[in-house]
C-alpha positions, 0 to 999 in steps of 0.5 A: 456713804449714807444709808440708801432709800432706794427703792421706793416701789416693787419694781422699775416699772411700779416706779416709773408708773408713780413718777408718771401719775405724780407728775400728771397732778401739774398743769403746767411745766412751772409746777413740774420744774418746781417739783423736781427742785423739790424732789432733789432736796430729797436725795440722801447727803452726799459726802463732800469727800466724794465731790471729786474728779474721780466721780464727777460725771462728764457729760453734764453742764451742771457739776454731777458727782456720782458712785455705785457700790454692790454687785449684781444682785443689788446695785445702789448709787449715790449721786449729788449735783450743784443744780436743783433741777438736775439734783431732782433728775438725779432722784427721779433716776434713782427711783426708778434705778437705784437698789435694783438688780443689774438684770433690772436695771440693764432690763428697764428702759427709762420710759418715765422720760417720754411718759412726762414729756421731760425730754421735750422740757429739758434744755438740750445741755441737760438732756445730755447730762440725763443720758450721760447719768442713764448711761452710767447707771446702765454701763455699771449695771453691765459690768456687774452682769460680765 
């Protein structure tokens, strides 16, 4: 896989902070839809090799495909979708996830979702593909911690 970018901040909670504040620049949900497009395009590359079913996150609409690798000390994810907005989902999960410790990140709520009012913009299909992609996030974090 390619190398990882995350973390970008400290900590989860310096993370979810920035994504608050960036996101508090928009005045309306156009901008912010836009800017989760763009922040998708950021993602590191996702070999076509891992588009599989052994990968791919049930749960969603759109077509996720997903893969962890570390151990407890330091969990990192790499994760591609077919749909822009869910891609900048994927980002904004990483962010705040990706590169963390399992303790971290079964420690960390993903208070960013209510802080931007993304729970209330989303449609209820991808509101389920966030939880499913939290959830997955979350489950490998405590397997890592067994």
């Amino acid at each position: 896989m390619t190398a990882n970018k995350f973390p970008l901040e400290a900590s989860p909670a310096d993370a979810q902070r920035a994504i608050a504040e960036e996101f508090s620049f928009f005045g309306d949900w156009s901008e912010r839809y836009q800017y989760l497009i763009d922040l998708g395009r950021k993602l590191p590359e996702f070999p076509d090799a891992l588009k599989t079913e052994e990968h791919r996150l049930h749960g969603c609409q759109s077509m996720v495909w997903i893969v962890a690798s570390g151990d407890a000390e330091r969990l990192d994810f790499a994760a591609a979708s077919d749909s822009a907005i869910v891609s900048g989902l994927i980002y904004l999960a990483l962010r705040v996830y990706g590169g963390r410790s399992a303790r971290e990140i079964v420690d960390t709520d993903a208070e960013y979702i209510g802080d931007i009012g993304l729970a209330k913009h989303l449609s209820p299909t991808r509101n389920n593909g966030l939880a499913a992609l939290l959830a997955f996030i979350r489950d490998r974090a405590q397997r890592a911690l067994a």
